[in-house]
C-alpha positions in Angstrom: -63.8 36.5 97.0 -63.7 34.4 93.7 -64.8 36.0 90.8 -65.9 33.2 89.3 -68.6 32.5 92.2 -69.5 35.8 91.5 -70.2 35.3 87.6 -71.8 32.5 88.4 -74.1 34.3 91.0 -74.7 37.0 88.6 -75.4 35.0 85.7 -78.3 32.9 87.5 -80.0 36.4 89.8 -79.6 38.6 87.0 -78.8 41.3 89.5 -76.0 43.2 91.0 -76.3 44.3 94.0 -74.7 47.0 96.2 -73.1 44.1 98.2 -71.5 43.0 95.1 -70.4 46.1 94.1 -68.3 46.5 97.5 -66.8 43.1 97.6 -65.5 44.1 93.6 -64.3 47.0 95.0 -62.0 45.3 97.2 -61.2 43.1 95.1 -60.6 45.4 92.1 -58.5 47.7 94.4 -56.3 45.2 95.9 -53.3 46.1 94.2 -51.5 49.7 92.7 -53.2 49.5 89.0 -55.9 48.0 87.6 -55.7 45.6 85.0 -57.7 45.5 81.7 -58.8 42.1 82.7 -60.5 43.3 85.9 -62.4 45.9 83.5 -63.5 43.1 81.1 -65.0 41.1 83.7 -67.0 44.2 85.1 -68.1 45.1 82.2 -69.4 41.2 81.3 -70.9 40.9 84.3 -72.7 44.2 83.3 -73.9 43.1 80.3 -75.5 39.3 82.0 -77.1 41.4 85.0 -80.7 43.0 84.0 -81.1 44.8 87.4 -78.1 47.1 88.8 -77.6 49.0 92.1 -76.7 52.3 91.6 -73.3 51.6 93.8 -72.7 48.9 90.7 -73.3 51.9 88.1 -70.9 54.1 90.6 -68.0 51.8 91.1 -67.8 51.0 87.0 -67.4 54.4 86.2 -64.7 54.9 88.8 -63.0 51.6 87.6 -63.2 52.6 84.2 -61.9 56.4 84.7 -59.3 55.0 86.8 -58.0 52.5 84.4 -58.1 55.0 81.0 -57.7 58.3 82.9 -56.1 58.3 85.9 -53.2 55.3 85.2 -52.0 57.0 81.9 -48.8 59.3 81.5 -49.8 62.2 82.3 -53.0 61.1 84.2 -56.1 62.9 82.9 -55.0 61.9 79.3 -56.7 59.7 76.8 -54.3 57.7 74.2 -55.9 56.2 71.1 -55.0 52.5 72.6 -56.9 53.3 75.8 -60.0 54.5 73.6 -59.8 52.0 70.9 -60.1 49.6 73.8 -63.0 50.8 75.5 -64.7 51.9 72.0 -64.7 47.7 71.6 -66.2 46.4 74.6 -68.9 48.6 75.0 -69.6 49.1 71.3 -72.3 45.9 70.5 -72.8 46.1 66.7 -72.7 50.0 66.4 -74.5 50.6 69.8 -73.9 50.4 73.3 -75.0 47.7 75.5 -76.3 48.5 79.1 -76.9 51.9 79.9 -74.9 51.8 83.3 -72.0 51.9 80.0 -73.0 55.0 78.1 -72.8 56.3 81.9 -69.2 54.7 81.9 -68.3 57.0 78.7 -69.9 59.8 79.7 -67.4 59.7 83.0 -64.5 58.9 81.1 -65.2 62.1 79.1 -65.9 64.2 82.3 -62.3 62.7 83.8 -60.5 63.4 80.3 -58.6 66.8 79.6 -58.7 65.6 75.8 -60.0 61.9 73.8 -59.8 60.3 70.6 -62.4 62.0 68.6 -64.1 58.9 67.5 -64.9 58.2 71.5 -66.5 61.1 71.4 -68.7 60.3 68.4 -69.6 57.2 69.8 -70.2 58.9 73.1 -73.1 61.4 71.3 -74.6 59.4 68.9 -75.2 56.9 71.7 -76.8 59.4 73.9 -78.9 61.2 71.1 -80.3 57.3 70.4 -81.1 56.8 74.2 -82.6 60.1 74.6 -80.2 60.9 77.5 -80.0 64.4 78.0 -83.6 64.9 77.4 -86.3 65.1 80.3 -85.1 64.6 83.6 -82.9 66.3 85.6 -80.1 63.1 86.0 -80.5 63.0 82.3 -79.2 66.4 81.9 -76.6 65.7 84.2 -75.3 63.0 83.1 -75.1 65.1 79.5 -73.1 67.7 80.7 -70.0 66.1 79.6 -71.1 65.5 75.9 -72.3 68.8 75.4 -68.8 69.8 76.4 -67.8 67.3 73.7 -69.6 69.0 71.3 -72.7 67.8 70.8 -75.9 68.0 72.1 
């Protein structure tokens, strides 16, 4: 698969579907360790698409956990690097961009033993904005992990 067909697919459907989602994961999972660029270029085609499959949603949480969480010494640790970085591409003038990437924080705080503070911050102010953790029952769910943060 070229990722650049894939942009460009993205960029004029406006929509990632579950087929795309499993032809990243190959791709993505190809080798021993993920690369940050690999996570830039899921979270840009993230931001173009308007309509996700929840199998998109699913794999960029995994990607991203498995990138900040799982590849760091000891895995299940959170270094200020690692945050800083996700802290600025998902962080579009003070607020989050797509919600499939407050979704991405909130499992990257579920995966963590312990975080930057200021990720966690983010995390809650983002999801008191939203409103997630409010009404429905995924909504709660997905909130578990910032109330455990201290928060909501």
């Amino acid at each position: 698969m070229l990722i650049s067909d894939l942009l460009t697919q993205v960029r004029s459907s406006r929509t990632l579907s579950r087929e795309d989602a499993q032809k990243m994961q190959r791709f993505l999972y190809r080798g021993e360790t993920l690369r940050s660029d690999d996570i830039d270029m899921m979270l840009a085609l993230d931001e173009v698409a308007h309509r996700h499959d929840p199998a998109w949603k699913d794999l960029l949480c995994k990607a991203v956990v498995d990138f900040i969480v799982h590849q760091e010494k000891p895995s299940g640790s959170m270094n200020r690097d690692k945050s800083d970085w996700l802290l600025q591409r998902v962080a579009h003038g003070g607020s989050i961009g797509p919600a499939s990437q407050l979704a991405v924080l909130t499992a990257v705080l579920a995966a963590s033993r312990s975080c930057p503070d200021e990720l966690q911050v983010f995390a809650l102010q983002e999801a008191k904005r939203t409103g997630i953790g409010t009404g429905s029952r995924a909504g709660l769910r997905e909130a578990q992990p910032l109330r455990r943060a201290g928060g909501l």
